[in-house]
C-alpha positions in Angstrom: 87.9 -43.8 3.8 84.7 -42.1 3.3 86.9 -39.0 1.6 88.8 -41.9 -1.0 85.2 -43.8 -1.8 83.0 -40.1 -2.9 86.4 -38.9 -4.8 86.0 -42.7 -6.8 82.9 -41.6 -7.3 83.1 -38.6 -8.8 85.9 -39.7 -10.7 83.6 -42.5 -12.5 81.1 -40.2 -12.9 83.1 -38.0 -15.2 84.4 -40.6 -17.1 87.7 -41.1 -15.7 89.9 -43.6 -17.5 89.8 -47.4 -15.8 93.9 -46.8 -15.2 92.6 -44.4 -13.0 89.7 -45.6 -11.5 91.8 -48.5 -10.4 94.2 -46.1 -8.5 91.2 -44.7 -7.0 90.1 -48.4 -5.9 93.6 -49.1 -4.4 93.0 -45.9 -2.4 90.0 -46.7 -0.7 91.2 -50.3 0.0 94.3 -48.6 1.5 92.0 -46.1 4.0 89.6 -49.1 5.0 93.1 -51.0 6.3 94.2 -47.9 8.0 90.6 -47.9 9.7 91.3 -51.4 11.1 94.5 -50.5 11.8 93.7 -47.7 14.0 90.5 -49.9 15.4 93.3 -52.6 16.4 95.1 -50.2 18.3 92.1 -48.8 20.0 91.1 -52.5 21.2 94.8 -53.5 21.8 95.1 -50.8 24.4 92.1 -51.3 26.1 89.4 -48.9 25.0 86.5 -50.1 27.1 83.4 -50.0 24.8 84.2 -50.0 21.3 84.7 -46.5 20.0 85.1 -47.4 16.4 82.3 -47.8 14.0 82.0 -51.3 12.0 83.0 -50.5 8.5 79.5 -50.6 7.0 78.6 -48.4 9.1 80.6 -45.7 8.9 80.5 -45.4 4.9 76.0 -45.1 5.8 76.9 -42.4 8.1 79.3 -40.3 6.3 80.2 -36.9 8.4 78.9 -34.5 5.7 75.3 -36.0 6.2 74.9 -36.6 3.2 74.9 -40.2 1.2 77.8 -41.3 -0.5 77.6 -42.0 -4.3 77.7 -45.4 -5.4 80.2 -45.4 -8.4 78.2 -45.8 -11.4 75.8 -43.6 -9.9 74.9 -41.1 -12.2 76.2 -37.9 -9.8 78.2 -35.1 -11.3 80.6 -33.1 -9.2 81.7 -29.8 -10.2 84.8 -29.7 -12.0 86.8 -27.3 -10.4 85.5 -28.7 -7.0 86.5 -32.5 -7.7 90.1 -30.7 -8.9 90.4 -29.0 -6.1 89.8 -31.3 -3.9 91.8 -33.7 -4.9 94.7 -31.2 -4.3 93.9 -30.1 -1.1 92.9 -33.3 1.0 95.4 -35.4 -1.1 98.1 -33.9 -3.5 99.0 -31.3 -0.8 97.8 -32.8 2.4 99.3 -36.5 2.0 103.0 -35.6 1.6 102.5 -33.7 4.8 101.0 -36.7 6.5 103.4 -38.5 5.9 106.2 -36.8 7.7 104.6 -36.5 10.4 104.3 -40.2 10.2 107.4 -40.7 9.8 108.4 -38.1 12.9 105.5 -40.0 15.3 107.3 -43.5 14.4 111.1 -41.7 15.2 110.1 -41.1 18.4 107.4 -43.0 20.2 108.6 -45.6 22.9 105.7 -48.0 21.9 106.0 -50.8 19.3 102.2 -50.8 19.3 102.6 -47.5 18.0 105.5 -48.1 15.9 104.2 -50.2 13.5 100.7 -48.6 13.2 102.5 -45.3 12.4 104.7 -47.6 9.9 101.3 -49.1 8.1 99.8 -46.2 7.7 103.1 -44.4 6.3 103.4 -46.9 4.0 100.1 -45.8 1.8 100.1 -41.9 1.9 102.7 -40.8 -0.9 100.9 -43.2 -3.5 97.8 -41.5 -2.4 99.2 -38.3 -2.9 100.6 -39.0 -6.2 97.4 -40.6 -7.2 95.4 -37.2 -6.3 97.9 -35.1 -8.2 97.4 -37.7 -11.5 93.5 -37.7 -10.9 93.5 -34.2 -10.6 96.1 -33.4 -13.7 93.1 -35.4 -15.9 90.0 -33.7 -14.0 92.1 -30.2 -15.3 93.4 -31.5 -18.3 91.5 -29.4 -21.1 92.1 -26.4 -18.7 94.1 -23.2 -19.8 97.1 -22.5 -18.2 95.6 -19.2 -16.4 92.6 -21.9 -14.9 95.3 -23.7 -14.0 97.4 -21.4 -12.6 94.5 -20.0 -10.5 93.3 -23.2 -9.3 96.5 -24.0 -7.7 96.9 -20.6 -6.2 93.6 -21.4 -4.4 94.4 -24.9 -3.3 98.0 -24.3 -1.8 96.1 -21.2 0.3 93.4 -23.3 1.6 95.6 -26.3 1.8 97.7 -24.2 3.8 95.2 -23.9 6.6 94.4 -27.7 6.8 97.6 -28.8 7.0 98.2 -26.7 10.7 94.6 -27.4 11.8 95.5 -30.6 13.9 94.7 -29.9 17.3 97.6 -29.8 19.8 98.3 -32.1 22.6 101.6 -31.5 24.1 100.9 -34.4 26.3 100.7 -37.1 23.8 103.6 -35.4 21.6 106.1 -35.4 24.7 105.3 -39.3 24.8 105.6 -39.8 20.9 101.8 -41.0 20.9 101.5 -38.4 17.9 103.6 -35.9 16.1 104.7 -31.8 17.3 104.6 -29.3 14.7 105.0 -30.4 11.4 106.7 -29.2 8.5 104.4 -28.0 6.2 107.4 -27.5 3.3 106.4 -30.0 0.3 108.8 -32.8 -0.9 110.5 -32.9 -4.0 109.1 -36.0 -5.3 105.5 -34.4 -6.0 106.7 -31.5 -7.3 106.6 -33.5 -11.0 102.9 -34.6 -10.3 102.1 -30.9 -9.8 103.8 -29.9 -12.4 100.5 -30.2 -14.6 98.4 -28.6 -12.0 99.6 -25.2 -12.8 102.7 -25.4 -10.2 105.6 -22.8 -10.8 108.8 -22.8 -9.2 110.3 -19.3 -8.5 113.7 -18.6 -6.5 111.2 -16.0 -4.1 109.5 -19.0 -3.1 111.2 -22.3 -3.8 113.0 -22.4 -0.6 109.9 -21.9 1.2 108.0 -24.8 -0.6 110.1 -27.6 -1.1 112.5 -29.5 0.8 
């Protein structure tokens, strides 16, 4: 949530078209319903104390430690990190999310647990196709070499956060959260990366999409 509101940010701070900007809006109103929907799990089950933050504040007390830019603000993000960025934690990340959404709902045994998987697999490949489009504008006066490179760089570190997810072969054997992943990218985003600087080659295609 805090991720969706700095990237609206930056995006209004470099001028992004309002077409944009209100994909960027959806986005955030999508992660701050996945928040409650998580927080509704947590109290459904019994937590205790309250381990969730109230909305407000969580977006003062962003993990970064720094303060989050109110859009309009005049902040300006590097370029090439508000492209890449939008790659990473969304183009590349979100497709991946949600297969391993869509495993987690396949096999847990609780319909608690079914539907939040459901609601939150619902949202993530608009929000990955919206981080390819807001990236393809953030890049597009780039030259094909920039782009070439930047995509280089974002699949490697992508890479890395995709298989970062600590394991718990505890809660995967009950279907409480995914096993290993598959890290191979759909078809369907292939077209929004497609500006980004993506090329297809038979040495690596089988290895990348599915």
């Amino acid at each position: 949530m805090i991720s969706a509101a700095e990237v609206t940010a930056d995006l209004t701070a470099h001028g992004a078209p309002a077409p944009l900007l209100a994909m960027a809006a959806r986005v955030v109103q999508d992660e701050v319903r996945h928040v409650e929907v998580c927080a509704g799990v947590v109290d459904a089950i019994g937590s205790g104390g309250r381990t969730h933050l109230p909305i407000e504040i969580a977006l003062d007390r962003p993990p970064t430690g720094k303060s989050i830019p109110v859009v309009g603000q005049a902040v300006l993000v590097d370029e090439h990190d508000l492209a890449r960025r939008l790659v990473t934690e969304w183009a590349l990340v979100k497709p991946v999310s949600a297969a391993a959404y869509a495993e987690a709902r396949a096999w847990v045994r609780e319909p608690l647990f079914a539907w939040a998987y459901a609601e939150l697999l619902h949202d993530e490949t608009r929000h990955a196709t919206f981080g390819a489009k807001a990236a393809a504008w953030v890049v597009r006066h780039w030259s094909a070499a920039q782009r070439r490179a930047l995509w280089t760089e974002c699949l490697a570190s992508g890479a890395s956060s995709m298989s970062s997810r600590p394991r718990d072969h505890e809660a995967e054997s009950l279907g409480l959260l995914p096993g290993d992943g598959d890290c191979a990218l759909p078809t369907w985003i292939m077209q929004h990366l497609t500006p980004l600087g993506l090329q297809l080659r038979p040495a690596n295609a089988q290895s990348l999409v599915h």
